[in-house]
N, C-alpha and C positions, 0 to 999 in steps of 0.2 A: 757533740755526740761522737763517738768512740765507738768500734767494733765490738770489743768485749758487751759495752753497756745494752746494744742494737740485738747483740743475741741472747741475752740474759732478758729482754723484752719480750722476745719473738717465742722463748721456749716459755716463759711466764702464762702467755697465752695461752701456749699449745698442752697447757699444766705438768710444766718438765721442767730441766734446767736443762744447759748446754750440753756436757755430758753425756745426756740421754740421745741425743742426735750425734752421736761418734758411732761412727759404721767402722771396723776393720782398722781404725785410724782415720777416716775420710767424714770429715765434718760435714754435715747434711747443711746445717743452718747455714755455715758461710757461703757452704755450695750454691744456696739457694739469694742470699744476698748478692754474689757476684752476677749469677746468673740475670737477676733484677738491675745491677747497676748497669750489664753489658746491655739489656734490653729497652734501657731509658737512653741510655748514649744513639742507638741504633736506629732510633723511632726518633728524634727530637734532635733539632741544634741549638744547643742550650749557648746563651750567652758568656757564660765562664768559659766554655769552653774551647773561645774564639784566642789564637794566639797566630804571632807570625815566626813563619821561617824560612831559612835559606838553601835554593839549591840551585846547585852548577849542574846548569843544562847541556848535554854536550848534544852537535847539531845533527852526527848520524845517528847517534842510540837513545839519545834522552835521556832522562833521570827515573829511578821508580818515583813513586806521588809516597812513599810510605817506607820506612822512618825520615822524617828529615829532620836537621839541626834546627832549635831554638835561635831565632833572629842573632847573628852577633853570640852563639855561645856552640859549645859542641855538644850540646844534650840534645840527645836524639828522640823526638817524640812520636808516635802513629799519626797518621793526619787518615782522618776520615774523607775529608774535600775541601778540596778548594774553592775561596769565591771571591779572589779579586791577586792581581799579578802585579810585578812591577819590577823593573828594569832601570840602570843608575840613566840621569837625562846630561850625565858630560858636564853638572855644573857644578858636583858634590850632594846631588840630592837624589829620588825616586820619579819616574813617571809612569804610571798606569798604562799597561799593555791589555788592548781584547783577551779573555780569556776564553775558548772555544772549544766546541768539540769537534772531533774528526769528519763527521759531516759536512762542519761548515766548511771545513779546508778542502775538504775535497771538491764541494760546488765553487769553490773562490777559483780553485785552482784549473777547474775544467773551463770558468769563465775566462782566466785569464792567457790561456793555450789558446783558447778559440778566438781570444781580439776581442777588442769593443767595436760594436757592428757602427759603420757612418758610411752613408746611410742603410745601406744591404751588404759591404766587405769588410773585411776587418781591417783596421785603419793603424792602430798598434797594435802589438803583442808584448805582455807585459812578461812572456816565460818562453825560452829561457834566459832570457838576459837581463832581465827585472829590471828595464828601465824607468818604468815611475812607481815600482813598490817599493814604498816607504814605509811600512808599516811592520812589523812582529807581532807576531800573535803566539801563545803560548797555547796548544792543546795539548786536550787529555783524548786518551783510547784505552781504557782500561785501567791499569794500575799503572800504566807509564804515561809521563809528563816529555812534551818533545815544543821543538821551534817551528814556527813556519812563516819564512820561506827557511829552511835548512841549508842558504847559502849564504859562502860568507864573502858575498860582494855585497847584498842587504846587512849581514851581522858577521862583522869582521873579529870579533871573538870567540872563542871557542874554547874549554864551554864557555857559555853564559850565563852571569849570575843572575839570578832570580829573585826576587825576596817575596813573597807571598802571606796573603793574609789566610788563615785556615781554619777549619772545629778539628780538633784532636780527638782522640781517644786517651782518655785516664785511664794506667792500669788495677787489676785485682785488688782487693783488699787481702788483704793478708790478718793470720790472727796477732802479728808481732805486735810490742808497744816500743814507740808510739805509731801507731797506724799509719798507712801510706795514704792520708786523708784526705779525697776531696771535696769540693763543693756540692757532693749530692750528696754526700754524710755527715754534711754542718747543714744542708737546708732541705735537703731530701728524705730525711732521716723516718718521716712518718711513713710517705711514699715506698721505701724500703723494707721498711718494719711490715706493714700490710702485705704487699708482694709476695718476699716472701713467703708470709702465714699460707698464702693460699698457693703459692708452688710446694710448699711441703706436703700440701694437703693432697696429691698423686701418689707420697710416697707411703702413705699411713693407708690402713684398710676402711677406716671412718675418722671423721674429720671432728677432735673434743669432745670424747664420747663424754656423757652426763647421766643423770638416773631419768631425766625427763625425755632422752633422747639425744642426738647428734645436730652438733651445733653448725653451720652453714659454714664455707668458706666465707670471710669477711670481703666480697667484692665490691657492696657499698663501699665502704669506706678505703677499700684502695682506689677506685675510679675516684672518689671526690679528692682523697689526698695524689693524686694525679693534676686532675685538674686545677687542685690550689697551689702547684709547681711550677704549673705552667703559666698561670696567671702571676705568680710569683717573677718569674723569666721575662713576662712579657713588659715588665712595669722595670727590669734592671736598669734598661738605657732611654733614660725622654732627652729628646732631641729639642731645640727652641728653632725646628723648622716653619713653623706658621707664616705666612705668607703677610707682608707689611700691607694692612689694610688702610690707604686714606682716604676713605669718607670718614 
């Protein structure tokens, strides 16, 4: 599927062609398709849109969580969130770090000022001098990505590299060929097509007028072509995790 084709659909429906949906220059129909594909991305983490990337954390400022470089390339992509971190392990390879949020740092941290109680005094204190934190964690607070502990007697580089697994955000479609195309307008295509029938349907004063009457927004059939996307999504990745049974 192809942009062109998706709106030559959309207006077929709406008993128009593309053309009739140009405001002042300002294309209603695509308006209406982007606006559908920003709101499937927003609501949903779709499998395709799982990729990994790199960022140098520096340990007073951090990094923003958004654009960052494509793993190993300079293309800079949105990242929506993050859900798995990783750090080089010294041997030419990756090891998985806690990924957290600012709350847990802050109880980690209040725990570790205060000592581990034995039996009723605190016996060490792990801060300021992190003698048994051994660990990095990578949190988020917002749109910025930071280290913790933020010293570099624990993380003696600065910044530190990151490699992260992410869901992205894919940009707008555009009317250009060949189109900025992705996997919701090769599999999404119906899901789209529906959507926006019925967001156009706010901007018209009745919605396919006819001689018998006014034809309903199509939300049948966008809620099912929803739901057979997502079941579509949920069937991408089978895993051969099943548990070795021997009886």
């Amino acid at each position: 599927m192809d942009i062109a084709t998706l709106k030559t659909r959309i207006a077929a429906y709406l008993q128009g062609v593309p053309g009739d949906f140009v405001v002042s220059g300002f294309d209603l129909i695509l308006d209406a398709i982007n606006k559908s594909h920003q709101w499937a991305q927003q609501q949903y983490d779709f499998e395709l849109a799982k990729v990994s990337v790199d960022a140098l954390v520096d340990l007073q400022n951090g990094v923003p969580v958004s654009p960052l470089p494509l793993h190993g390339t300079a293309t800079m992509v949105p990242v929506k969130k993050v859900y798995n971190a990783f750090i080089s392990d010294g041997y030419g390879g990756v090891r998985p770090i806690p990924f957290v949020d600012r709350d847990f740092q802050v109880q980690d941290s209040f725990q570790r000022w205060n000592g581990i109680p034995y039996p009723w005094a605190p016996a060490i204190r792990d801060l300021p001098t992190y003698p048994t934190f051994y660990q990095v964690y990578l949190v988020q607070m917002g749109g910025q990505l930071m280290i913790y502990p933020a010293a570099q007697v624990v993380v003696p580089q600065n910044p530190l590299p990151v490699y992260l697994d992410v869901w992205r955000y894919f940009p707008d479609y555009t009317g250009t060929s060949p189109d900025n195309a992705d996997f919701l307008l090769q599999f999404g295509d119906d899901w789209l097509g529906w959507n926006s029938i019925c967001r156009l349907n706010y901007l018209r004063k009745e919605f396919v007028p006819r001689q018998e009457g006014n034809v309903a927004p199509p939300t049948e059939e966008r809620d099912k072509a929803w739901q057979d996307l997502l079941a579509w999504d949920a069937q991408m990745v089978v895993t051969a995790d099943t548990a070795l049974n021997l009886d």
